[in-house]
C-alpha positions in Angstrom: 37.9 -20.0 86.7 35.7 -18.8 89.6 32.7 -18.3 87.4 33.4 -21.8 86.4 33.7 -22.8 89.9 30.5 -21.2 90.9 28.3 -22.8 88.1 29.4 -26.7 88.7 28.3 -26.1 92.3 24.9 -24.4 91.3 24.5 -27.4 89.3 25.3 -30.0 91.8 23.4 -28.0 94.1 20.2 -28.5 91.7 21.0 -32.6 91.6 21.3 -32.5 95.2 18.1 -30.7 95.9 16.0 -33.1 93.5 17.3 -36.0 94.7 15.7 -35.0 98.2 12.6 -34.0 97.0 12.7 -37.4 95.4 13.6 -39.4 98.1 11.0 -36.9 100.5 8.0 -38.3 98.0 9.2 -41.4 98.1 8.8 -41.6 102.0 5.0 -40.6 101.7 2.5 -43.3 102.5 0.4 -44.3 99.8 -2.3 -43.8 101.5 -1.9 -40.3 101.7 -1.2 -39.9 97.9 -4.2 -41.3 97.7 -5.7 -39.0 99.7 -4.7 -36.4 97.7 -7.0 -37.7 94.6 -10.2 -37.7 97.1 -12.8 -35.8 97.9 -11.5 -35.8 101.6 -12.7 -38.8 103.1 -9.7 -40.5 105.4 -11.2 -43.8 105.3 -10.3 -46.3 102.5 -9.0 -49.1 104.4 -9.1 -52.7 103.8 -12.7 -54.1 105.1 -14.9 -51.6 104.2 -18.0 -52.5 102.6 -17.0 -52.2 99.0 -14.4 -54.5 99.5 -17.1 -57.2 100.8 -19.0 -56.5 98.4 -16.5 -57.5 95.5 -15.5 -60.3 97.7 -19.3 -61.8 97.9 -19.4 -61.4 94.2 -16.7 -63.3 93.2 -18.2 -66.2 95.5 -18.4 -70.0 93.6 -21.3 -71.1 93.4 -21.4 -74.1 95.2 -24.0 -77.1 93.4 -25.8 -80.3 95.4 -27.3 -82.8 93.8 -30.1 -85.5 95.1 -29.2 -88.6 94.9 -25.9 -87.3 95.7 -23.0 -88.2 93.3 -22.4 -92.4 93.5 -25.1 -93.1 94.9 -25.8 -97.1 94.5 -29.2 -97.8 95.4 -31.4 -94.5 94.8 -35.0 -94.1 95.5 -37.1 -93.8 92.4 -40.4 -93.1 94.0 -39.2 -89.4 94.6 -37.8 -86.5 92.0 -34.2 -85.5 91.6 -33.1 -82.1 92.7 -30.4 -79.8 92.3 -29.7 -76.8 94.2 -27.2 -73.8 94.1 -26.3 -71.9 97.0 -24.1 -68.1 95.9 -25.4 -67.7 92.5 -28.3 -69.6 89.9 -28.4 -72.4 88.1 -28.0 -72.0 84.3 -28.9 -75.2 83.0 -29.4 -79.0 84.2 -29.4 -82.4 81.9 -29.7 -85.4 83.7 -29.7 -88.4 81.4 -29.9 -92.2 81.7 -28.1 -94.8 80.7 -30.9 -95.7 77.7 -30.5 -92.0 76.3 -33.7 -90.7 77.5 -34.2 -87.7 79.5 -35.7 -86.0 82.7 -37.7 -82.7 82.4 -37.9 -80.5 84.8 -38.5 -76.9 86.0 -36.5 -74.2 88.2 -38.0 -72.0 91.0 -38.4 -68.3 90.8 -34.8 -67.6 91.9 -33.4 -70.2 89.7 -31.9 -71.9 93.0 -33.6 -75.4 92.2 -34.4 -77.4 89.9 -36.6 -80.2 90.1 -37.4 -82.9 87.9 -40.9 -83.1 86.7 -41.1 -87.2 86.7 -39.9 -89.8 89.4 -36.2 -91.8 87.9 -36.9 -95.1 86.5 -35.6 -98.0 88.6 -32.6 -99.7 88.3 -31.2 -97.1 86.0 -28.2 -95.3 86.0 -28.4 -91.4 85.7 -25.7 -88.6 85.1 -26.1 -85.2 86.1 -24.7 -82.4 84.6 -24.7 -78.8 85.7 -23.7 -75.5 84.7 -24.1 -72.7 87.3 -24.0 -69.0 87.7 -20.3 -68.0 86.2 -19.7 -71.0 84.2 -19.0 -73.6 87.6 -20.2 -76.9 86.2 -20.6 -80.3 87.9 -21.0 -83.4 87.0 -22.8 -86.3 89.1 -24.1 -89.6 88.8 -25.9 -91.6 90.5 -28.1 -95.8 90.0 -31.6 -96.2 91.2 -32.8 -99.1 93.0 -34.8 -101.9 91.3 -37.9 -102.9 92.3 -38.5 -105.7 94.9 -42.0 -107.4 93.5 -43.5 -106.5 89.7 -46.5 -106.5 88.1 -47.8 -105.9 84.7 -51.0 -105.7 82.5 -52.0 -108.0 79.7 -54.5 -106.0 77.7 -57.4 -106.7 75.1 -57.5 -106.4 72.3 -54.0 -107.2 70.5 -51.6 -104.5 69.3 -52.4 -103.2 66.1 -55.6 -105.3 65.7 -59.2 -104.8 64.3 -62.3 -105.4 66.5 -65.6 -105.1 66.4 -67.6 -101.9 67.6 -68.1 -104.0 70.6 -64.4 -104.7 72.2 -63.6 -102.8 75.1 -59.8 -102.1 76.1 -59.8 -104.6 79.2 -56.2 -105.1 81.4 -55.7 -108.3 83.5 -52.9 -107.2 86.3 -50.6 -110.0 87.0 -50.9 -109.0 91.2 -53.8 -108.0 92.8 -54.1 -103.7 92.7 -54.5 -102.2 96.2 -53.9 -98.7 95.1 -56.4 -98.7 92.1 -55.9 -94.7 91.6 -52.3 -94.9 91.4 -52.8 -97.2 89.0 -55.4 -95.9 86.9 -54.4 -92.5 86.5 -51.2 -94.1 85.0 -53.3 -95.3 82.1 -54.9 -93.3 79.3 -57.2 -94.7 76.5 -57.9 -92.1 73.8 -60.1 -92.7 70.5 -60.1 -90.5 67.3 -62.8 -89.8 66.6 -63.1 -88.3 69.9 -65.2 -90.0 72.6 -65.4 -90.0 76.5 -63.9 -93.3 77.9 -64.3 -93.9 81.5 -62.1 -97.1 83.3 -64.6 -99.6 85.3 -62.4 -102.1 88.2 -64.5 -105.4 87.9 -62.0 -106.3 90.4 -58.3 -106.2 92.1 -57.2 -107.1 88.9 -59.0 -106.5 85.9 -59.8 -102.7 84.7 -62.0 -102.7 81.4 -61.9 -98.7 79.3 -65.2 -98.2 77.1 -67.4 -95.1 75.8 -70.8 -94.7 76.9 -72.0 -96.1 73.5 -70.2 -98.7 71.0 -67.5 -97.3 69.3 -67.6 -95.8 66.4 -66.6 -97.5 63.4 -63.0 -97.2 62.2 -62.1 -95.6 65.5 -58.5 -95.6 66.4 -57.8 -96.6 69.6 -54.6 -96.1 71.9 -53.6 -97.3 75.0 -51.3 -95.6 77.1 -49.6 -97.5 79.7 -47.2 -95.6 82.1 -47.2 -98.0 84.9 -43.4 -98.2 85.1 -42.4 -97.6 88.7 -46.3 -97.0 89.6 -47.0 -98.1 93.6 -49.7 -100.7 92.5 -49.4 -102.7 96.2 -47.5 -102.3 99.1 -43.8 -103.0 97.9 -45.3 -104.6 94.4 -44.5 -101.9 91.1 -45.2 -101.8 87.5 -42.9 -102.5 84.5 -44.8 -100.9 81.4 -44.2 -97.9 79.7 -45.4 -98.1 75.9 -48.2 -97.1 73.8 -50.2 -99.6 72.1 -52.9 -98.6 68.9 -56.0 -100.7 68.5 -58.6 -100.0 65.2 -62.5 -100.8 65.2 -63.6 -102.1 62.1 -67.3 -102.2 60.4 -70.4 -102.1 62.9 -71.8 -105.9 63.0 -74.4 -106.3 65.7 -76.5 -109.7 65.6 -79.5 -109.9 67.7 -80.9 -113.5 68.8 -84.3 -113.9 69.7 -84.7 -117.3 71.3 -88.7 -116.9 71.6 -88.5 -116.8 67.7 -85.3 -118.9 67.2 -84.1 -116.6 64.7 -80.9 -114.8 64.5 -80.8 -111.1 62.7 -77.5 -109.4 61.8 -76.9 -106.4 60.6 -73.9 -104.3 59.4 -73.4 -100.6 59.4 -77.1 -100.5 60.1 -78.5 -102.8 56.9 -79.6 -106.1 57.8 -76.6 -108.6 56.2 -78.5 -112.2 56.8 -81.0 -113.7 59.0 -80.5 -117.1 60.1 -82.7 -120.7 61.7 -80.9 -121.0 65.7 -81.6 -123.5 68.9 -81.2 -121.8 72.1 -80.8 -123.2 75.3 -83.5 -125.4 76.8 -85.6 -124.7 79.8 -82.9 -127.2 81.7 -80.0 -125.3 80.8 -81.1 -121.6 79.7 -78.8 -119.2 77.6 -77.3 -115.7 79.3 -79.6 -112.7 77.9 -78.1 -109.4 77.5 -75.3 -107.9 75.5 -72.1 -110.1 74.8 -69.2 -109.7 72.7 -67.2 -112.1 70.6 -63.6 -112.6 72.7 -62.6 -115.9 71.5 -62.7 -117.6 67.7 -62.2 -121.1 66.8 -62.7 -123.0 63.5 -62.7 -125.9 65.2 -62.4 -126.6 69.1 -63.5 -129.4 71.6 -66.3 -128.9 74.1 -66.3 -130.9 77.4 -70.0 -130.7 80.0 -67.1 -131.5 82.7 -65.8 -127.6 81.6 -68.6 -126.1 82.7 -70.1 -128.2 85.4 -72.2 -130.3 83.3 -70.7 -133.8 84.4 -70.5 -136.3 81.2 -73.3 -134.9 79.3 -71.1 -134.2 76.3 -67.9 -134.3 74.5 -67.5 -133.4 71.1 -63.9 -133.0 69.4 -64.4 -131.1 66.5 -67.6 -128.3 67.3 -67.2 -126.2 64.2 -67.3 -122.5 64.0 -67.4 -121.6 68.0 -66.9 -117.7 69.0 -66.9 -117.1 72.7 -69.4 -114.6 74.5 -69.1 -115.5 78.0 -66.4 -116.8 80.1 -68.1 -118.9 81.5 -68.5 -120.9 78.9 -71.6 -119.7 76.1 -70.9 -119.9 72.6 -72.5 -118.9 69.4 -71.0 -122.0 67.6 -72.0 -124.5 64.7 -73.7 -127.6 65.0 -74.0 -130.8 62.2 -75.2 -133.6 64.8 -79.2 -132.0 65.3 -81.5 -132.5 62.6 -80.9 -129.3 60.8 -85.4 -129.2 61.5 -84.3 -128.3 65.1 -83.2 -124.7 63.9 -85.8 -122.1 63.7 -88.2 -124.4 65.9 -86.7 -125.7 69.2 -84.1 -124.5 71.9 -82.5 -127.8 72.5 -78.7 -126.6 73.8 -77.0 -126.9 77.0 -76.9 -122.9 76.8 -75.1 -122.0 73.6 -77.0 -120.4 70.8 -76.1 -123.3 68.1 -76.7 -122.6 63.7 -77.3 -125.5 61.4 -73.5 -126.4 60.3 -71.5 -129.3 59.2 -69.2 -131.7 60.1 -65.2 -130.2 59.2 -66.3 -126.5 59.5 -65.5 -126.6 55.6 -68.9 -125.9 54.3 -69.6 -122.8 53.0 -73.3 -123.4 52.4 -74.2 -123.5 55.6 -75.5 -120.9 57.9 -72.4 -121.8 60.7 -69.9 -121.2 58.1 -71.3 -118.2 56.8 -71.9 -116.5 60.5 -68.4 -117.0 61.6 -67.0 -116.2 57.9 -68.8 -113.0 58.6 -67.7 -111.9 62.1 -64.2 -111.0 63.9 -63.2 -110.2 67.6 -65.4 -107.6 69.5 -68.8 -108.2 67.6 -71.9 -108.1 69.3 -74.1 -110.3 69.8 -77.5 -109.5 71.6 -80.1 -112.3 73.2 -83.6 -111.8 74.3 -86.5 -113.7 75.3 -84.1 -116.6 76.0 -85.3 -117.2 79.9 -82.7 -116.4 81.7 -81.3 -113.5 83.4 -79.0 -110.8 82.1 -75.2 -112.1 82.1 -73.1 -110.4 84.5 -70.9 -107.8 83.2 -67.8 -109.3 84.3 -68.2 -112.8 82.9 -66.9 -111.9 79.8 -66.2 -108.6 77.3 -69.8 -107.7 78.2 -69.5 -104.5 80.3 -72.4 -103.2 77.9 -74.4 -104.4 80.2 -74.3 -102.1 83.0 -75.9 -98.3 82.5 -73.0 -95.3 82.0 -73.8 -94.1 85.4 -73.3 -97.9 87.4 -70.2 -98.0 84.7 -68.6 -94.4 85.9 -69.6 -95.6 89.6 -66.6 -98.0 89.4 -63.8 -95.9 88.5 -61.5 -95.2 90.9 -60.4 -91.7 89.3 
């Protein structure tokens, strides 16, 4: 019995004695557990700079956007931005309401992005952003429309064949004030490949040619990016399209009105030569290079048009083609004697071909001259008496030398 005695005590002696030890551990700080694991160092308390550290990394990026989000009336005349502040900028869309796109490029840190083009007006834009960590946003934001607009009507017509002659003229519907603004907005390419320089006749016309005629079967295309473009103070374009023009065969005629005969030749070969009447020493024809910008079977010519008083009116003047704007035609004629062609200049100032009366005649040389031509032809007069046509009255930029031509570009 004692023995027995003796061992349940040992026992609950042992129980006793772990259960202190136990409850001693339990009354040590964690800290200095811890501390036990170290290499020494006392300090690991809450603040130090590893802490921070982990802190500053798990940071949000935090994203702006410019316009800012709703936005109403945004400029368009400057780019959009997006910046990130606590991490980069993984991608950036922004997307108007038409589907298309703005490009754009980031910085070196990938803080910013800009775009690389100015928004269109009066369009609205989203903006979506994903940035460092997977934080996204998602903005949006309508651009402003323009107070006063302009756009240029442009020569030749879409998808048309000219002759070697037609230039790529633009009429601006409001005068141009910033004419480098405006013309570095336009591009006129050829294939082949040719230098093409712009020349301001004025606050609103711009004509594009090479030094030389084009070659023919040139493609031609005209790149208009005016949309948004500063023209005038306040007054912005509206285009944004491409347009493709084609040059035909090589038909260059050449009048001589000391001889009164008419040569033309195609691609170089001569294709007819025909009996003309000039204008008479009262009323001389333009010399110089002019191109064909107008074509009518059949039109009605007034003196009272072209400050001529009542000196004629015919209704039905067969087979006219424009060379000036001022009002010189190459056109047929069926009330001379057809002995006046080839032997006297007899016109008010148009270069006139024995024709006749209905402009259905194929016999005669009218018929057969404007059977033979199209738009952007040249036609060439000499020894006519007058003075070379100015370049501006009319397609007839040929006229001035590649360097006076360059001299009136405003890039």
């Amino acid at each position: 019995m004692g023995d027995s005695h003796i061992s349940n005590r040992s026992e609950l002696s042992e129980r006793w004695s772990r259960r202190g030890v136990l409850a001693a551990l339990g009354a040590v700080p964690a800290a200095t557990l811890l501390a036990g694991c170290s290499d020494g160092s006392a300090d690991a308390s809450p603040g130090s700079g590893s802490t921070a550290s982990v802190q500053a990394a798990t940071k949000k990026a935090a994203v702006s956007v410019t316009p800012a989000d709703g936005t109403r009336k945004a400029d368009f005349a400057a780019p959009v931005e997006v910046t990130v502040t606590d991490g980069t900028l993984a991608s950036v869309k922004v997307t108007g309401n038409d589907g298309s796109t703005l490009a754009g490029s980031y910085d070196d840190t990938r803080t910013k992005w800009t775009s690389s083009d100015n928004p269109y007006s009066g369009t609205k834009y989203t903006v979506a952003v994903t940035a460092q960590g997977g934080t996204e946003e998602r903005s949006t934001f309508t651009t402003k429309s323009p107070g006063e607009t302009f756009v240029g009507y442009f020569t030749p017509e879409a998808d048309s064949t000219s002759g070697v002659g037609m230039p790529v003229s633009l009429n601006f519907s409001h005068a141009v004030s910033d004419r480098a603004a405006v013309q570095k907005a336009i591009t006129v390419t050829a294939e082949p490949a040719a230098e093409i320089v712009g020349h301001w006749f004025s606050d609103t016309r711009l004509d594009f040619r090479p030094e030389t005629y084009w070659a023919a079967g040139t493609k031609i295309t005209l790149g208009l990016r005016l949309k948004d473009v500063q023209g005038a103070d306040g007054v912005y374009g509206m285009q944004s399209k491409d347009v493709t023009f084609h040059i035909g065969r090589a038909q260059i005629s050449t009048v001589d009105l000391g001889s009164k005969e008419m040569v033309v030749k195609r691609d170089g070969a001569t294709l007819a030569t025909y009996p003309v009447s000039g204008g008479n020493s009262d009323h001389t024809t333009w010399s110089g290079i002019m191109v064909i910008s107008e074509r009518f079977k059949q039109t009605r010519m007034e003196s009272s048009t072209v400050g001529l008083g009542d000196e004629y009116d015919i209704s039905d003047v067969p087979h006219a083609q424009r060379l000036t704007t001022s009002g010189t035609f190459v056109h047929g004629n069926y009330w001379a004697s057809t002995s006046v062609f080839g032997s006297q200049n007899t016109s008010h100032g148009c270069v006139g071909l024995h024709d006749a009366k209905g402009a259905d005649n194929p016999s005669v040389a009218g018929y057969k001259f404007y059977d033979s031509s199209m738009l952007g032809d040249v036609v060439i007069v000499k020894n006519s008496g007058d003075r070379t046509v100015e370049a501006s009255n009319g397609l007839n930029g040929w006229n001035l030398s590649w360097a006076d031509w360059k001299a009136g570009s405003a890039v």
